[in-house]
Biopython code that builds the backbone (N, CA, C, O; Angstrom):
import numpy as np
from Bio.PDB.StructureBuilder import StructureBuilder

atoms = [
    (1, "UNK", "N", (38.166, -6.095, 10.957)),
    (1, "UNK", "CA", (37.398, -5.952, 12.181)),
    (1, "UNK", "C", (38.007, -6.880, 13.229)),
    (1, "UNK", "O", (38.359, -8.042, 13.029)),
    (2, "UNK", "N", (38.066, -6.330, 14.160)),
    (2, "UNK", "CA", (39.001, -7.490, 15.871)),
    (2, "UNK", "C", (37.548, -8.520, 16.172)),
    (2, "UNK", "O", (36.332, -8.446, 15.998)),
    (3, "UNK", "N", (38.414, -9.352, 16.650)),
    (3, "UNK", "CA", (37.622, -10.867, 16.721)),
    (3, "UNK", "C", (37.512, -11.257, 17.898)),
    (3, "UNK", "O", (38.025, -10.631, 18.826)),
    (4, "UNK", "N", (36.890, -12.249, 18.050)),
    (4, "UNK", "CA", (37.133, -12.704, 19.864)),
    (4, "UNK", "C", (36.958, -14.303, 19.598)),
    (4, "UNK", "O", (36.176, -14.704, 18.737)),
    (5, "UNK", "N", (37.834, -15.295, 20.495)),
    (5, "UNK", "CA", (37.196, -16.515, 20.363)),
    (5, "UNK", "C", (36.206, -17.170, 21.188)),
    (5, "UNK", "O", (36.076, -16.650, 22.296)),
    (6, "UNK", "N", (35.667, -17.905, 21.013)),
    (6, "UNK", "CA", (34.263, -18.213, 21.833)),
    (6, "UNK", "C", (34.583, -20.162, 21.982)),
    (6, "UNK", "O", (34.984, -20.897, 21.080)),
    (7, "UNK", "N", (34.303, -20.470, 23.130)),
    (7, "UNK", "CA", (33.942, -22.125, 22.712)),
    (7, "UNK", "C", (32.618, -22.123, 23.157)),
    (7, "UNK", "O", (32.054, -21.392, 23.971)),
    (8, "UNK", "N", (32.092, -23.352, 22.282)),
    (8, "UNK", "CA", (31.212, -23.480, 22.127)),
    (8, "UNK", "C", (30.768, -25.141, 22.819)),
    (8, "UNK", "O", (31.764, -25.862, 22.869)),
    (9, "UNK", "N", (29.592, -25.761, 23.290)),
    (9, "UNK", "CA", (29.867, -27.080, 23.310)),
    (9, "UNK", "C", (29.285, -27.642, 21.668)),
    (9, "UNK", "O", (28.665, -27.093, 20.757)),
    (10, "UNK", "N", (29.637, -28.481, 21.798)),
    (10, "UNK", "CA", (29.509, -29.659, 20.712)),
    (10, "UNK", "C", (28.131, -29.256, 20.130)),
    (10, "UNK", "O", (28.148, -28.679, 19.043)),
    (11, "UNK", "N", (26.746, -29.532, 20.826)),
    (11, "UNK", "CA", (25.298, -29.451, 20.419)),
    (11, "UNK", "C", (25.208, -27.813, 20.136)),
    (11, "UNK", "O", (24.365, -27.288, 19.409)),
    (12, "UNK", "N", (25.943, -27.326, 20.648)),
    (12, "UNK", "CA", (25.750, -25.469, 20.302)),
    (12, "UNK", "C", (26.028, -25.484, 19.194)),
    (12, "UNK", "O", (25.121, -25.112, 18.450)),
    (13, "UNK", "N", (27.309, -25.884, 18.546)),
    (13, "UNK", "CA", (28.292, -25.764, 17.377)),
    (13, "UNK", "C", (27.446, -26.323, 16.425)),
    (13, "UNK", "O", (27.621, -26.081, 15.230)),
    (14, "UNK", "N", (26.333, -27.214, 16.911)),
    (14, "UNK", "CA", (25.939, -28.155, 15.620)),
    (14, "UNK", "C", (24.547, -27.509, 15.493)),
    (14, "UNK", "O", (23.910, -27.966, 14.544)),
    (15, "UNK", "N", (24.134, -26.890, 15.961)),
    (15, "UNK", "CA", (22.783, -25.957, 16.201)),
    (15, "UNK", "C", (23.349, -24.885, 15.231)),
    (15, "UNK", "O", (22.916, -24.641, 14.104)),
    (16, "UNK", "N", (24.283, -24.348, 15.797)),
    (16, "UNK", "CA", (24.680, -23.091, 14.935)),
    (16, "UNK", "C", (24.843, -23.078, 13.127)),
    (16, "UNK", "O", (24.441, -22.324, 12.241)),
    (17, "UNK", "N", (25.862, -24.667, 13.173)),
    (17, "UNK", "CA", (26.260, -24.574, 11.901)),
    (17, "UNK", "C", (24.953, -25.343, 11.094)),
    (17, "UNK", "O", (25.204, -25.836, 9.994)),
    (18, "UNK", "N", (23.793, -25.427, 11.548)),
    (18, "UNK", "CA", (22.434, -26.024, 10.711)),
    (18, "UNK", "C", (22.245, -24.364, 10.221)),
    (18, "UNK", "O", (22.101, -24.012, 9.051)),
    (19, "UNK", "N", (22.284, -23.445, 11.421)),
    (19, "UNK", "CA", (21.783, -22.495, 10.916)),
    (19, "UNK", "C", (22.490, -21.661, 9.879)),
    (19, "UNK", "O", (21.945, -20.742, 9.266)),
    (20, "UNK", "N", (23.675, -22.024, 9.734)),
    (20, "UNK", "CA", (24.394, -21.136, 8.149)),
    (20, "UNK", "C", (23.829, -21.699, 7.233)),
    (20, "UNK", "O", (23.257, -22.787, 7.169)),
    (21, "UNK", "N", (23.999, -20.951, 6.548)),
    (21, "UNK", "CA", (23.671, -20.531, 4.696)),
    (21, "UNK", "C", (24.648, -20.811, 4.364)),
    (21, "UNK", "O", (25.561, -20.893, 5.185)),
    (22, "UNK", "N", (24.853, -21.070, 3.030)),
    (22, "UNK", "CA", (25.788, -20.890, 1.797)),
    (22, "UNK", "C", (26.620, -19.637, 2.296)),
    (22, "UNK", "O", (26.015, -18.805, 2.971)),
    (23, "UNK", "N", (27.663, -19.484, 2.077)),
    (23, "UNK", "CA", (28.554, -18.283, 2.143)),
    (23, "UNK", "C", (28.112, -17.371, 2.996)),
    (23, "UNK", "O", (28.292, -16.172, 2.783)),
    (24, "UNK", "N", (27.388, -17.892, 4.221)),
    (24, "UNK", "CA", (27.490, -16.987, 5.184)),
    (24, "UNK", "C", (28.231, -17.010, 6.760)),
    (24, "UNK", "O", (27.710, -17.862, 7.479)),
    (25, "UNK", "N", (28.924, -16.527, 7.170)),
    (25, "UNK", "CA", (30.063, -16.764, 7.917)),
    (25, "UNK", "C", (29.138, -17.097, 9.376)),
    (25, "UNK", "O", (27.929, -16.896, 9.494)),
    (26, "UNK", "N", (30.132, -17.699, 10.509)),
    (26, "UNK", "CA", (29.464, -17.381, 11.601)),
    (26, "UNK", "C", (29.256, -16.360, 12.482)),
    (26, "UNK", "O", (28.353, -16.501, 13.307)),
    (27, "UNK", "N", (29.897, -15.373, 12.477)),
    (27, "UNK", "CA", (29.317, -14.157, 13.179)),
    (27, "UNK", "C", (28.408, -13.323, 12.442)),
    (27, "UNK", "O", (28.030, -12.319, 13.046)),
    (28, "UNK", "N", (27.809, -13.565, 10.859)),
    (28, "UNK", "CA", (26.884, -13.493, 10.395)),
    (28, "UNK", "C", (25.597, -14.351, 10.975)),
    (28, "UNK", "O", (24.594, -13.643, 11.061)),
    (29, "UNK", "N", (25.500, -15.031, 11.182)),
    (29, "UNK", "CA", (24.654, -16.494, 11.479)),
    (29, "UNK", "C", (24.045, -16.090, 12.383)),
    (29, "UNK", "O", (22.833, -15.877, 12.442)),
    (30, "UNK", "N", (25.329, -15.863, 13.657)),
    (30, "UNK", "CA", (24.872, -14.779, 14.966)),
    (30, "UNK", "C", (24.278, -13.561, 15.321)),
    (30, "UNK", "O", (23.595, -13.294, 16.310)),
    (31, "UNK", "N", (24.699, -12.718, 14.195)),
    (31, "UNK", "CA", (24.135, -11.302, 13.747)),
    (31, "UNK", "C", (22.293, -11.561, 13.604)),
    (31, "UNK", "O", (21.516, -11.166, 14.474)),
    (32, "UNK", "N", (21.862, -12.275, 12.366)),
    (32, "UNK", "CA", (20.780, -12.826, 11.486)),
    (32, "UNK", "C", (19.920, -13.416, 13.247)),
    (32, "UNK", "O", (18.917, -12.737, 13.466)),
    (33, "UNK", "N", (20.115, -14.151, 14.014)),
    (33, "UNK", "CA", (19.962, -14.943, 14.931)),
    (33, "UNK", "C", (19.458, -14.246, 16.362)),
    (33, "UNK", "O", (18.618, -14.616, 17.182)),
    (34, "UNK", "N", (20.189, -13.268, 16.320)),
    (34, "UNK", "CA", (19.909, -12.785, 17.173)),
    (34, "UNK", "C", (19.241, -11.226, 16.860)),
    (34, "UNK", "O", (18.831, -10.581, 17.825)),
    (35, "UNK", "N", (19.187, -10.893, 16.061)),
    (35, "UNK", "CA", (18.680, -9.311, 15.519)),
    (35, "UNK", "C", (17.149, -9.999, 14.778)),
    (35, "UNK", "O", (16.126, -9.433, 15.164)),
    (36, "UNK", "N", (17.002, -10.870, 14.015)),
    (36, "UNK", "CA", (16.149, -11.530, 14.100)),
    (36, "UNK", "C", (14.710, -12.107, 14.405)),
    (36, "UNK", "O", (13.763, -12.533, 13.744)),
    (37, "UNK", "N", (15.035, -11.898, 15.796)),
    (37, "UNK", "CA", (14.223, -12.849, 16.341)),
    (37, "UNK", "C", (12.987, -12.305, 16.839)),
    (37, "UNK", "O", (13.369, -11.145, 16.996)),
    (38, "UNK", "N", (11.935, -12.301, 17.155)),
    (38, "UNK", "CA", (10.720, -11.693, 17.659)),
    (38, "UNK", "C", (10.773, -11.785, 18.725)),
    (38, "UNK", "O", (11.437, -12.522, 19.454)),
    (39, "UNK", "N", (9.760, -10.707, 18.993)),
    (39, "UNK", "CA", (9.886, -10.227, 20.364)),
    (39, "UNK", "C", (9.042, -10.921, 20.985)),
    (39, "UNK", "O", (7.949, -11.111, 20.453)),
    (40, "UNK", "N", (9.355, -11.525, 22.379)),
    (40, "UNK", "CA", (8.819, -12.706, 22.974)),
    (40, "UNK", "C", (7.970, -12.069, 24.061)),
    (40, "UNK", "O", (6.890, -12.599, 24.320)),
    (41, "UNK", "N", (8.506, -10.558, 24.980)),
    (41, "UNK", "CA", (7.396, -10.219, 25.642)),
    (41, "UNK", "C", (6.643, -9.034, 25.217)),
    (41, "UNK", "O", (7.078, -8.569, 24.163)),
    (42, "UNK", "N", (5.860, -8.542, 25.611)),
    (42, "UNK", "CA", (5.014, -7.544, 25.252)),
    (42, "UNK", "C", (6.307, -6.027, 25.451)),
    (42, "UNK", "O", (6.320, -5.124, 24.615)),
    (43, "UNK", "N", (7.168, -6.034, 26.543)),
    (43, "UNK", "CA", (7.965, -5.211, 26.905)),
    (43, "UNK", "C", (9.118, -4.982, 25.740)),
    (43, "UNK", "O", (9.565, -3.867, 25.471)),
    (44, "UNK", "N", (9.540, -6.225, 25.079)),
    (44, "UNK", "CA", (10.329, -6.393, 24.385)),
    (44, "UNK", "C", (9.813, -6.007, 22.645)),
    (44, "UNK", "O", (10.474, -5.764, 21.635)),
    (45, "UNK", "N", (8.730, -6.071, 22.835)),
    (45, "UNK", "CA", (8.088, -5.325, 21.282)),
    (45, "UNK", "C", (7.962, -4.185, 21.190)),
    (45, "UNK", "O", (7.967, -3.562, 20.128)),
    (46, "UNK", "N", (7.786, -3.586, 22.625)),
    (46, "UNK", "CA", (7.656, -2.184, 23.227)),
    (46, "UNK", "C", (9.196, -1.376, 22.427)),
    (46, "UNK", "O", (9.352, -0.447, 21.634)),
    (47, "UNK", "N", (10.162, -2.375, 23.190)),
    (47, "UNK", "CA", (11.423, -1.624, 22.686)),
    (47, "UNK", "C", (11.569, -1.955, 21.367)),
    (47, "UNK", "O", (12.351, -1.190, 20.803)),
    (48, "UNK", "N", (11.154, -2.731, 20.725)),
    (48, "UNK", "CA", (11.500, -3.275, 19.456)),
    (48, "UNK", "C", (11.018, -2.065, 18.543)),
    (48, "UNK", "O", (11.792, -1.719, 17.651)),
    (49, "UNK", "N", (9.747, -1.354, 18.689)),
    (49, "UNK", "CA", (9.323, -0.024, 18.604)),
    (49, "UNK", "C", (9.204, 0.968, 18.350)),
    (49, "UNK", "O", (8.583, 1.655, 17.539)),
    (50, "UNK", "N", (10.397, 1.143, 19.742)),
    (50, "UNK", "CA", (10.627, 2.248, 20.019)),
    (50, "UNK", "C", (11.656, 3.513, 18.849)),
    (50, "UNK", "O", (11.843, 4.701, 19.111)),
    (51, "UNK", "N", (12.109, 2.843, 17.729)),
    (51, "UNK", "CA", (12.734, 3.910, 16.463)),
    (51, "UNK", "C", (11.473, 4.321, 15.954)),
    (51, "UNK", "O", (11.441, 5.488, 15.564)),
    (52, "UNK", "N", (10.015, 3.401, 15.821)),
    (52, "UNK", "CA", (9.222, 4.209, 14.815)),
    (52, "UNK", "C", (8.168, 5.210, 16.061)),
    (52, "UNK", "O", (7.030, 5.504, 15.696)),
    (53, "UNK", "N", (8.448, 5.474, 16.884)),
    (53, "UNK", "CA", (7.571, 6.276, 17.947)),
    (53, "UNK", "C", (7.020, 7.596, 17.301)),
    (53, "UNK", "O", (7.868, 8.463, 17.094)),
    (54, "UNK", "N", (6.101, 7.794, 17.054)),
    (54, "UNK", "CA", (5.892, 9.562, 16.196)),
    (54, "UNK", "C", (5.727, 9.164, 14.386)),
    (54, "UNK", "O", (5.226, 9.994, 13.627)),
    (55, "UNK", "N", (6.216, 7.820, 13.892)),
    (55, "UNK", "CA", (5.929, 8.187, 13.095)),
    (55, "UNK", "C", (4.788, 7.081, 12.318)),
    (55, "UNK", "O", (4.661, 5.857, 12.321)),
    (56, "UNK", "N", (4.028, 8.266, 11.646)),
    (56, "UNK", "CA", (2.448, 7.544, 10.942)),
    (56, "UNK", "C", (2.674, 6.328, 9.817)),
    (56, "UNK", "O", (3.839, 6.041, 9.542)),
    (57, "UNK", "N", (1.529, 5.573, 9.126)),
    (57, "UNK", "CA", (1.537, 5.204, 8.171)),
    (57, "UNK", "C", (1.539, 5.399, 7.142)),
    (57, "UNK", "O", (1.684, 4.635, 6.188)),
    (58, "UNK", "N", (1.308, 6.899, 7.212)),
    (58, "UNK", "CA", (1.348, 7.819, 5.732)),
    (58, "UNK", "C", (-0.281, 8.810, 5.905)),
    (58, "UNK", "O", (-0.946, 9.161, 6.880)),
    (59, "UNK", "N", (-0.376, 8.927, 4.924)),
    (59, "UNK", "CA", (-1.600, 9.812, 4.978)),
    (59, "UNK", "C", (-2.690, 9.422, 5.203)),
    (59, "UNK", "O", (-2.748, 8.226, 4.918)),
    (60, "UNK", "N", (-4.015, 9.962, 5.732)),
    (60, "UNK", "CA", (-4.974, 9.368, 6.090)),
    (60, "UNK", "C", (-6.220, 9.868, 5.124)),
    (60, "UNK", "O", (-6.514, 11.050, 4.944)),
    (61, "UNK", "N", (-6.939, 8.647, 4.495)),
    (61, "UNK", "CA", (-7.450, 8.878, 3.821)),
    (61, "UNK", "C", (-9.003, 9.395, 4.069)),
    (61, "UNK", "O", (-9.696, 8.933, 4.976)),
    (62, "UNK", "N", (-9.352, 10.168, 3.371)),
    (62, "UNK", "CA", (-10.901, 11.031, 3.057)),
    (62, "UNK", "C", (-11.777, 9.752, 3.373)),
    (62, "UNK", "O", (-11.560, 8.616, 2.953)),
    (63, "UNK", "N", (-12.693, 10.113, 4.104)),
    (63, "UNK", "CA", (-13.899, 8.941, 4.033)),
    (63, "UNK", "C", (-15.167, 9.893, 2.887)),
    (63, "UNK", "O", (-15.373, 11.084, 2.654)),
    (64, "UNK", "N", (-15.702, 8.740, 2.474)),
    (64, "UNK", "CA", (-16.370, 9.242, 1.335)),
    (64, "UNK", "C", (-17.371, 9.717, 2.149)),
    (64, "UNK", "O", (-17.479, 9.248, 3.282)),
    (65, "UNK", "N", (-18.257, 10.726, 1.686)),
    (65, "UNK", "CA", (-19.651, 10.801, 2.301)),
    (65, "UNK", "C", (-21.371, 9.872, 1.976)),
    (65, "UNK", "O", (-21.945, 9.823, 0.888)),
    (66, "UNK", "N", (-21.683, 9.456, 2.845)),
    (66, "UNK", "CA", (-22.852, 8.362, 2.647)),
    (66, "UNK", "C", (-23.665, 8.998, 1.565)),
    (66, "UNK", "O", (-24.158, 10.126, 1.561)),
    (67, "UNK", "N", (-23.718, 7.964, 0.547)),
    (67, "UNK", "CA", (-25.092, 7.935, -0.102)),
    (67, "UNK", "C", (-25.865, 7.661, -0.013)),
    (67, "UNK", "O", (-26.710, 7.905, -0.874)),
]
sb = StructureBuilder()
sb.init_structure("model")
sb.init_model(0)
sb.init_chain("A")
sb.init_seg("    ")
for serial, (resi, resn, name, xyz) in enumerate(atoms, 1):
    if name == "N":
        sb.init_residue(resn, " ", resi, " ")
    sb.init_atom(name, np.array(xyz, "f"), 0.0, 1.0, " ", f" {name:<3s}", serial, name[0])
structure = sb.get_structure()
C-alpha cells in the first residue's frame, strides 16, 4: 500500500504512541482513532446512521392479550 510522510510535533508523537497497542502499527492507531470515535454532534450521529436508514431491529413482537 503507498505511504505518505507526516511530521508530527513532539506532544502529538507522544499522544499518539500512548495510544498504540502491542503490534499495532501507526496508521492503524490512526485508523482505530479516528473511525472510532463518537459522534460529538447530534448532526454527526445523524451521519454516523445513515448505513442503517430502513433497517429494523428484527421482528416485532405479539403483545399478549390482558388478563
Amino acid at each position: 500500500m503507498p505511504s505518505k510522510t507526516i511530521s508530527l510535533e513532539t506532544d502529538a508523537y507522544r499522544m499518539l504512541k500512548r495510544e498504540k497497542q502491542s503490534r499495532e502499527s501507526f496508521s492503524q492507531v490512526v485508523r482505530r482513532l479516528v473511525t472510532d470515535r463518537p459522534a460529538l454532534t447530534a448532526g454527526e450521529l445523524l451521519e454516523a446512521l445513515q448505513p442503517f436508514a430502513g433497517v429494523g431491529a428484527g421482528r416485532k413482537r405479539r403483545r399478549r392479550a390482558a388478563a
